[in-house]
C-alpha positions in Angstrom: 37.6 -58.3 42.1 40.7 -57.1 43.2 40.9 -54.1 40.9 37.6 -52.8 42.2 37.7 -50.0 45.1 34.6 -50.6 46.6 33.8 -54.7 47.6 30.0 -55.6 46.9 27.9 -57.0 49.9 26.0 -59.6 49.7 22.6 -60.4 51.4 22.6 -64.6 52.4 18.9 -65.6 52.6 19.3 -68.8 54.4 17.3 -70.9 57.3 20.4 -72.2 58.8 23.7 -69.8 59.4 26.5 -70.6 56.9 28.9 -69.1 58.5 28.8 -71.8 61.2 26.7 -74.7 60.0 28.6 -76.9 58.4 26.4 -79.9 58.0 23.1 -78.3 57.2 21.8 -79.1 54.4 24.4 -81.7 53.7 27.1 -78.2 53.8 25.6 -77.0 50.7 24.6 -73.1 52.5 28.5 -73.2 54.5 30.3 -74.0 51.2 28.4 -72.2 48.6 29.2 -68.9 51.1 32.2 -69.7 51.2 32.6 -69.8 47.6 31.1 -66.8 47.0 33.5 -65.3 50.0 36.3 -66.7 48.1 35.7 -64.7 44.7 36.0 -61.9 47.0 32.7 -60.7 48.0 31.5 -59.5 51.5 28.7 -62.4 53.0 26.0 -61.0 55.1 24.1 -64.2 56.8 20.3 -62.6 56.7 18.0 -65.1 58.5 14.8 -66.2 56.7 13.2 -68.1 59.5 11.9 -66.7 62.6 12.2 -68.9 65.6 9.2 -67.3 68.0 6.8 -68.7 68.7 3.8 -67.1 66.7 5.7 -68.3 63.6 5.9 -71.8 65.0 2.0 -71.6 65.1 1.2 -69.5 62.1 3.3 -72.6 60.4 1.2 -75.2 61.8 -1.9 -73.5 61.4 -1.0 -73.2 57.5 0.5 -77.1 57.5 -3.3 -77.8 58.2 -4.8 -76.0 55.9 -2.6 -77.2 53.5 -3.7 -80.3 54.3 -7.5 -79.8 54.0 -7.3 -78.5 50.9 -4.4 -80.5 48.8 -4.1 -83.5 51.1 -1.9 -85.5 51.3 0.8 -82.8 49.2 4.2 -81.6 50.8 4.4 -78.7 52.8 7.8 -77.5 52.9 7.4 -77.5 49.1 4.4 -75.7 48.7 3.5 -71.7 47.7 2.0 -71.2 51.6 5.4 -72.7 53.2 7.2 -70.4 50.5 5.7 -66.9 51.3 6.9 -67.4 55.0 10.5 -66.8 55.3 9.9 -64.1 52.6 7.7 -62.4 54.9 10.1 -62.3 58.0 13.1 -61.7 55.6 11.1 -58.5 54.0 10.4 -57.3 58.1 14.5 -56.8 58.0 16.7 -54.1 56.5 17.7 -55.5 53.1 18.5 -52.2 51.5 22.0 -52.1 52.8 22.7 -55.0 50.6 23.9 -54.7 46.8 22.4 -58.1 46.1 20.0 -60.8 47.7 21.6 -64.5 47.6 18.5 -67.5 48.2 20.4 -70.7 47.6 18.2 -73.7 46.6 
């Protein structure tokens, strides 16, 4: 990287910040940023969870339904739990990044 003129910057879709977070997720978001930071990239933390309170609902509201329909399944692992931190990551500018980083 150090022969390049321009530095490529780098979108980090994650639910906790890794810049400051060093025990979420066991530290798996802080060091695999700072990995990537250490290659010589430019790490831009881009949030994927909202923390309002119409996504709190919208989240239990879908946990339920989940439930009626699959039972006794895993939420946080399923397509309905997936498609909402996409959503509130799409309502964000993500064109100013070169590339989108979702760890896990």
């Amino acid at each position: 990287m150090a022969n390049n003129k321009q530095q490529m910057t780098i979108g980090y879709l994650s639910p906790t910040n890794p810049f400051t977070d060093r025990k979420g997720w066991s530290g798996t978001y802080f060091s695999t940023r700072q990995a990537i930071e250490d290659v010589g990239f430019k790490i831009e933390w881009v949030p994927s969870e909202e923390t309002g309170t119409f996504f709190k609902i919208e989240h239990r509201v879908l946990k339920m339904v989940h439930c009626l329909i699959y039972g006794r399944g895993i939420f946080d692992n399923s397509t309905m739990s997936s498609k909402l931190p996409v959503r509130y990551a799409n309502k964000q500018n993500l064109d100013k990044y070169d590339l989108i980083f979702v760890p896990g």
